[in-house]
Structure formats: structure tokens, C-alpha cells
C-alpha positions as CSV (number, residue, x, y, z in Angstrom):
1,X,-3.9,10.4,-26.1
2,X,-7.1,9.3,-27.2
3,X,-6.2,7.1,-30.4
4,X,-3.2,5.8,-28.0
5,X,-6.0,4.4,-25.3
6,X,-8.3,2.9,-28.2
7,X,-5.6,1.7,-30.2
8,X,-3.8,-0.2,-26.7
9,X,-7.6,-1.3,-26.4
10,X,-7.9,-2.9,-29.5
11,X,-4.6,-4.3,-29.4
12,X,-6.2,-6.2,-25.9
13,X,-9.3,-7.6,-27.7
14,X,-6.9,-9.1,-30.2
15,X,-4.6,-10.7,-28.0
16,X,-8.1,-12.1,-25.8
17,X,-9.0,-14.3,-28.9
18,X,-5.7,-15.8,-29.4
19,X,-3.3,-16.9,-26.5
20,X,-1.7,-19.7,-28.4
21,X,0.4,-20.0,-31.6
22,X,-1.2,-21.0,-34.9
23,X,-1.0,-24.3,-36.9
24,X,0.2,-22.9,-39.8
25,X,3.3,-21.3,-41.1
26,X,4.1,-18.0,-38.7
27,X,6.6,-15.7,-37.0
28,X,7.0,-14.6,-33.3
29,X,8.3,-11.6,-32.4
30,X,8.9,-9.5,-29.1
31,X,8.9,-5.2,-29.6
32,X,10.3,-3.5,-27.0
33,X,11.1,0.1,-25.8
34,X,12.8,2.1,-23.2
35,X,13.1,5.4,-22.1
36,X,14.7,6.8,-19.1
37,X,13.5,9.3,-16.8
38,X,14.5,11.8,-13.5
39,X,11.9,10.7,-11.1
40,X,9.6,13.6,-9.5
41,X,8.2,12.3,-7.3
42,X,9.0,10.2,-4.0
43,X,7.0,8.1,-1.6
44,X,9.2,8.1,1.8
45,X,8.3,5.0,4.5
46,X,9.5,5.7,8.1
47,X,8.3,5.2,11.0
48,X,8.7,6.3,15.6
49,X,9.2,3.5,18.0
50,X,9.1,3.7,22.1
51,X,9.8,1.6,24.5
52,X,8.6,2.4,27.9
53,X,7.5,0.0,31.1
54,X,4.7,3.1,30.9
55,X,2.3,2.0,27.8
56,X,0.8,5.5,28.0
57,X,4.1,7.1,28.1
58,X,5.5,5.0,24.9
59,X,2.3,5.9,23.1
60,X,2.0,10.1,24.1
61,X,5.9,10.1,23.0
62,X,4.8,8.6,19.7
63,X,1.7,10.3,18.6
64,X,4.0,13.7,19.8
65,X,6.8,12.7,17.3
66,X,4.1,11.7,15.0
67,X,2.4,14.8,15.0
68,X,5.5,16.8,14.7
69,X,6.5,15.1,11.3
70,X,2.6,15.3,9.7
71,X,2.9,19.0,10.2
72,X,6.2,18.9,9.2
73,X,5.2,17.1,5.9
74,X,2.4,19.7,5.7
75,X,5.2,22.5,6.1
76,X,6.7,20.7,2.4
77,X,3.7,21.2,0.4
78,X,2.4,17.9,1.2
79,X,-1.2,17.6,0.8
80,X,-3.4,15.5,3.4
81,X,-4.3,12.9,0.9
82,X,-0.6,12.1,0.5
83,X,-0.3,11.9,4.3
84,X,-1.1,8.2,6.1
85,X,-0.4,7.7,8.8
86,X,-1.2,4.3,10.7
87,X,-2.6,3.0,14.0
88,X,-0.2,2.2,16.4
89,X,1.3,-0.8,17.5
90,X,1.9,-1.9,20.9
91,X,3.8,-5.3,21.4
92,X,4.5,-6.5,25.2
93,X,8.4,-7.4,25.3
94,X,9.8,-9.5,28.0
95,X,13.5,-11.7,28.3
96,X,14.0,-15.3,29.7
97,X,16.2,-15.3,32.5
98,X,18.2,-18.2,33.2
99,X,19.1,-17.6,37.4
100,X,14.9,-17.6,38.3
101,X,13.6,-19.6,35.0
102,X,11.2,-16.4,34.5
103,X,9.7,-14.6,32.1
104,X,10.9,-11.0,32.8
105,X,8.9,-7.7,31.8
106,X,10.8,-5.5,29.8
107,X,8.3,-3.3,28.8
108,X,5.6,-2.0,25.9
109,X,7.2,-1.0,22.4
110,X,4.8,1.2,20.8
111,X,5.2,1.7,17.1
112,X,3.7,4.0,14.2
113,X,4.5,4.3,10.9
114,X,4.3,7.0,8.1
115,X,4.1,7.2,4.5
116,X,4.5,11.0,2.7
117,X,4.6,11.3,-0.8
118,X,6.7,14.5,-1.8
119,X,5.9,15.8,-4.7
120,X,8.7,18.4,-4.7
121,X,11.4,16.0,-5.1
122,X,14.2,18.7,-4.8
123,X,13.4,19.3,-0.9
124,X,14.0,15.5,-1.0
125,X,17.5,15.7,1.1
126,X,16.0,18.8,3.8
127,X,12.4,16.7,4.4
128,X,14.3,13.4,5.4
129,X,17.2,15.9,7.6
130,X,14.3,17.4,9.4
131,X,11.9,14.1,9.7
132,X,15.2,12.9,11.8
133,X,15.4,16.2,13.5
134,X,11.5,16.0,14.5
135,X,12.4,12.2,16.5
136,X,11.7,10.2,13.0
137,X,13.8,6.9,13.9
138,X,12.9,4.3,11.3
139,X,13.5,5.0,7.7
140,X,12.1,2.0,6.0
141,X,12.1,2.7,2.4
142,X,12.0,5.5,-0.2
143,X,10.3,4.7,-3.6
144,X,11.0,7.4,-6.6
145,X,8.6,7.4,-9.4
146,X,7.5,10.0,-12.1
147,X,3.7,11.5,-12.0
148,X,3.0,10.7,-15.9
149,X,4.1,7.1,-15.7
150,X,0.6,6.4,-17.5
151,X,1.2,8.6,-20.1
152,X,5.3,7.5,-20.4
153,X,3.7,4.1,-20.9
154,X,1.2,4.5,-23.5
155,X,3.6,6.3,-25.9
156,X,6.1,3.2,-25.5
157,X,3.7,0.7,-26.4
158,X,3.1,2.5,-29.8
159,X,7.3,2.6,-30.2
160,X,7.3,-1.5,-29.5
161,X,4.6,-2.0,-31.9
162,X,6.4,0.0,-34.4
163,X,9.7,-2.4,-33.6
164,X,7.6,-5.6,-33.7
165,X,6.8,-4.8,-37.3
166,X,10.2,-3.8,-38.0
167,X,11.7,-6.9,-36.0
168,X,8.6,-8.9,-38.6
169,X,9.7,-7.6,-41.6
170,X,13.6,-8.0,-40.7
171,X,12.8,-11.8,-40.0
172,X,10.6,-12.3,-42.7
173,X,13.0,-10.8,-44.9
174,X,15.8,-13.1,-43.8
175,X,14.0,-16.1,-44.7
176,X,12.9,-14.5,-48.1
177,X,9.3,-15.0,-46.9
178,X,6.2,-12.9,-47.0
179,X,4.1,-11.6,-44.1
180,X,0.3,-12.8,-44.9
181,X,-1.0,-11.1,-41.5
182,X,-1.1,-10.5,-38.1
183,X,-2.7,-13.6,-36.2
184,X,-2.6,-12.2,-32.4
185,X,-1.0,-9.8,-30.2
186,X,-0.3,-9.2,-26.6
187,X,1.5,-6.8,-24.3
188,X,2.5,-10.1,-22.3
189,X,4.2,-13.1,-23.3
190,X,2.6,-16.0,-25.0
191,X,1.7,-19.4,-22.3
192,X,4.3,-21.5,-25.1
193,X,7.8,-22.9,-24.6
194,X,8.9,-20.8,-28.3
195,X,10.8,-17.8,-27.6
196,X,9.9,-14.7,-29.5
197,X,12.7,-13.0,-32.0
198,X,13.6,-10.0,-30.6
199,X,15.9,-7.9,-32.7
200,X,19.0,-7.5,-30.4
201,X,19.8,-3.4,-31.3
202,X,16.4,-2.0,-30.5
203,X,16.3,-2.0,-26.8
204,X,19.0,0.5,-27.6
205,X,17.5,2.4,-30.7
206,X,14.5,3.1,-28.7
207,X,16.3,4.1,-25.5
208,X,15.5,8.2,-24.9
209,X,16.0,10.5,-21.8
210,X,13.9,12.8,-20.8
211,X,15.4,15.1,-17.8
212,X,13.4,15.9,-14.5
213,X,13.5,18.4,-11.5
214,X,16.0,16.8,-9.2
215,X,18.5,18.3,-7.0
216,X,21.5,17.0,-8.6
217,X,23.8,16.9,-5.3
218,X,20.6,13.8,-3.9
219,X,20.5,12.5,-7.4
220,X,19.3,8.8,-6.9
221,X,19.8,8.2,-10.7
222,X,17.5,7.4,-13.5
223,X,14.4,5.2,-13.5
224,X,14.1,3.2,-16.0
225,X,10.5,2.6,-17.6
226,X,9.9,-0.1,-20.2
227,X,6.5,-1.9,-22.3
228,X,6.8,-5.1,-24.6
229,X,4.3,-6.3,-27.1
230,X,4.2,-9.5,-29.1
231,X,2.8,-10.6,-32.2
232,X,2.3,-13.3,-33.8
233,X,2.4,-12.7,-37.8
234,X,1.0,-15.4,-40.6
235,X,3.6,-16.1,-43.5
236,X,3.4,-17.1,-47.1
């Protein structure tokens, strides 16, 4: 992992000197790979709302539901650092009414919101069941990642170098001319209106799967994690 993190670091200092396509004779080319992963991870979003004419009511019912569910989430394994919850959120709701051309008090709507990230994604379906169960009544979004995204990430930026010298060689090759040398590289696309050659059949070639521990009855499919890199090569 070591020569993967200095060679990415290199690969940065070159692409710092040259943002801009050469003068001279060259080819532009796009590497890319793919893989495709079970996510094993999952950072749930929800959030308790009240509505009371009673503003301390609204807010003890809250911070009681709100309790329930952070020692719920501590119930699933889920550490404290993993646990935010936020301040609440008190808005002062009224309606126009037409007959007296008055503002009428409704009441206070107290809100709080949580974010939980399980790490146990198979008690995915039975945390969400009993978040609901606990008085949970926003579910705002659920985000499903994998823990060594870094890692994933390095080890396809090495796989699109290796297919932006293959896509190089196959264009240079075409055109029965010879690479001189690499001019600049970047893992983000050159400021220039010139598309780079991409060669059309690796985004498939590099394509893997790796499986992860997922409860296949909640299976929310596979996340798909990719990395580019483009290089600009002198010809002769």
C-alpha cells in the first residue's frame, strides 16, 4: 500500500506541472476502471417531530423518543462517535384565517434529527423496524458505503494507469506511430475542449466484484466505485 500512495503522489506532482496539452505532436488518452462492491456499511438520516401548543411538551416528547433511539442504536453495536444527534428545532406555526383576517396560533413544532452509522449492515432491516417502533417518524435518507473505499480506490488507479498505456499503445499503434514519452498526467480531466481516447471495451475488462456481508432479503444492490487517469503521451 505504500508504493501505491507514493506512486498516486508522484503521478500528482506530474500532473501539477502540466495542465495543458503540448505544442508538439501527442496523444490523449482517458484509463479507467471499475469494480463493484456489497456495501458494509450504512449511514441512516431520520429524524422525531412534535407539534404541541405546549413548547415544553413538544420538546420532552422529542428528547424521550430521541433518547429511546440513541440507546437503541447503542443496543446495535453502534459506537458513540457514530452517534449525532442534533439540537433541536422549534418553529412557531400559525394559519391565516379568512372570517377574522388573523394570524392564528397553531402551535410549536419541535424537531431533532439523527444520523447512525451501522456498521453491521445485516441488522440493517431490524434497526430501521425498531427506530419506527421507538417513535422514529422521519426517515430522511440512507447512504450505503464500504469501510475500505480508500484502499478500493488506490488499487483502481494503478488498473487505469495500466489501461492508459494499453489505450496509448493501441492508438499509437493505429496510426503506425511511436510513443516518445509521457508529457503529463492527471486523475482529472484536462481544462481543453479535446476529448481524450478512451478505449471503448475496458470499462468492461476492468469491471470485478467483490462480495460483501449483506442480508440478501434488504439487498440494496451493488455500489459501484470507479477512478480515471489521463495522460498525455509525446509521439514520434
Amino acid at each position: 500500500m505504500r508504493v501505491i500512495s507514493l506512486l498516486i503522489a508522484s503521478l500528482f506532482c506530474a500532473s501539477s506541472i502540466a495542465s495543458s496539452l503540448p505544442d508538439d505532436p501527442h496523444l490523449y488518452v482517458q484509463g479507467l476502471a471499475k469494480i463493484q462492491v456489497q456495501p458494509d456499511r450504512a449511514t441512516i438520516r431520520v429524524a422525531i417531530s412534535e407539534k404541541n401548543k405546549q413548547l415544553i411538551t413538544a420538546k420532552n416528547n422529542v428528547d424521550g423518543v430521541m433518547a429511546k433511539a440513541i440507546k437503541l442504536a447503542k443496543r446495535f453495536d453502534i459506537k458513540s462517535d457514530d452517534i449525532h444527534a442534533e439540537q433541536l428545532n422549534v418553529y412557531r406555526q400559525t394559519r391565516y384565517n379568512r372570517n377574522t383576517n388573523e394570524e392564528v396560533f397553531e402551535g410549536f413544532k419541535v424537531t431533532r434529527s439523527l444520523t447512525l452509522t451501522l456498521k453491521k449492515i445485516q441488522s440493517y432491516p431490524e434497526l430501521l423496524q425498531e427506530l419506527v417502533d421507538a417513535g422514529i417518524t422521519e426517515f430522511n435518507n440512507t447512504e450505503f458505503s464500504v469501510s475500505n473505499h480508500d484502499e478500493l480506490t488506490n488499487k483502481l488507479k494503478l488498473k487505469a494507469i495500466k489501461d492508459a498505456k494499453s489505450a496509448a499503445k493501441e492508438l499509437a499503434a493505429e496510426f503506425e506511430v511511436q510513443i516518445d514519452k509521457l508529457y503529463s498526467v492527471s486523475f482529472s480531466p484536462l481544462s481543453v475542449p479535446t476529448v481524450p481516447y478512451l478505449r471503448q471495451a475496458s470499462a468492461m475488462t476492468m469491471m470485478d466484484s467483490e462480495s460483501g456481508n449483506y442480508k440478501e432479503a434488504y439487498n440494496t444492490g451493488a455500489i459501484t466505485i470507479d477512478a480515471q487517469v489521463y495522460a498525455v503521451y509525446l509521439i514520434k
